[in-house]
N, C-alpha and C positions, 0 to 999 in steps of 0.2 A: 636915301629913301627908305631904308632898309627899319627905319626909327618907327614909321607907318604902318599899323597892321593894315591887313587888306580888309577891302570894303568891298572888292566885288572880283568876280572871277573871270577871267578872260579866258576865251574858248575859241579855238580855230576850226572854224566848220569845213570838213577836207582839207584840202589842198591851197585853194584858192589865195589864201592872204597869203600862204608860204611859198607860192611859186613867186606869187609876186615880189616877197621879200627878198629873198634870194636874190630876184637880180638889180636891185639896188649896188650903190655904192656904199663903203661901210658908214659915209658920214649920213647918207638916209638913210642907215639902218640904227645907227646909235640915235636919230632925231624919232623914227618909229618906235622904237623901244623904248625914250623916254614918257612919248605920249602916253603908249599902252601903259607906264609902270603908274602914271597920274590918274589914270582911269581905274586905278588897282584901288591906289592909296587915298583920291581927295574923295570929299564926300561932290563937294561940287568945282566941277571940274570947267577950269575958264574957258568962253566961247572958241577962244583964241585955236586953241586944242579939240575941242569937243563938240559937237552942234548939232540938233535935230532937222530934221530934211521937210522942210515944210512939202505938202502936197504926198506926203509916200503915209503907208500905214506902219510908225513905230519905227523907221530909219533912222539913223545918227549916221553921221560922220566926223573919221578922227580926220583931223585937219593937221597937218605938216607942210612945213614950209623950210628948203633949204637953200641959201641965196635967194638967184630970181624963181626955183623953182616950188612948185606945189602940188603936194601928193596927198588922197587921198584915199582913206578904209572904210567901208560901207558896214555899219554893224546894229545890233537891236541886242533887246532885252530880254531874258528869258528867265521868269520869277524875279524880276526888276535885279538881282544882283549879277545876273551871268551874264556876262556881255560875248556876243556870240561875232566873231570876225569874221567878216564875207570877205568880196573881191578887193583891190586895190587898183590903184592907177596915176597915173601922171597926168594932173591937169592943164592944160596948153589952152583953156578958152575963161573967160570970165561965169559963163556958165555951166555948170556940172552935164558932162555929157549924158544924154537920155538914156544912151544903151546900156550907159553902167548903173543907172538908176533902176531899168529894167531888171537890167540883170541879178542886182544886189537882193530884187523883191521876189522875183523868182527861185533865186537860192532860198531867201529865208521861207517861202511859201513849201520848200523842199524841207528844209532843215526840220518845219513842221510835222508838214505829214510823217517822216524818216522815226519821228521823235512817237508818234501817234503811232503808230503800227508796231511798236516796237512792244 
């Protein structure tokens, strides 16, 4: 990957995606890591990986899959090239649980203002 210049900047807002990562196993942390380095390097990055959150204002999620399981990172745009990482989570339902939707728009609603005041 290393052949790739970067196309955009991955930002960890707090804590939050790093607690989360941490307690992965290292094979969802080498499949985490992979996705972030795609979202570094492609211009357009496959659904497969990558996906906007219909219904949210400016939501993506990175999409990870390892075996039967799937893991999820809630993130947005900040000057369209910073991609700014929220919480993460382990998905157990066909559909994205609401509170982590919540939660993901409320960080970034934070991440805002933190950024505004500043």
């Amino acid at each position: 990957m290393s052949t790739h210049s970067k196309r955009r900047e991955v930002y960890f807002y707090k804590n939050y995606y790093l607690d989360f990562y941490n307690k992965q196993t290292k094979e969802v942390k080498k499949k985490l890591n992979h996705a972030i380095g795609l979202l570094e390097v492609l211009e357009y990055v496959p659904e497969k990986h990558f996906k906007s959150l219909k219904g949210t204002d400016g939501l993506f999620e990175i999409r990870v899959e390892v075996i039967s399981n799937i893991y999820r990172i809630f993130c947005f745009f900040d000057k369209g090239k910073l991609v700014i990482l929220l919480n993460g989570f382990q998905k157990k339902t066909q559909k994205t649980p609401k509170n982590e939707i919540e939660l993901a728009e409320k960080l970034k609603k934070q991440y805002f203002n933190e950024k505004e005041s500043k």
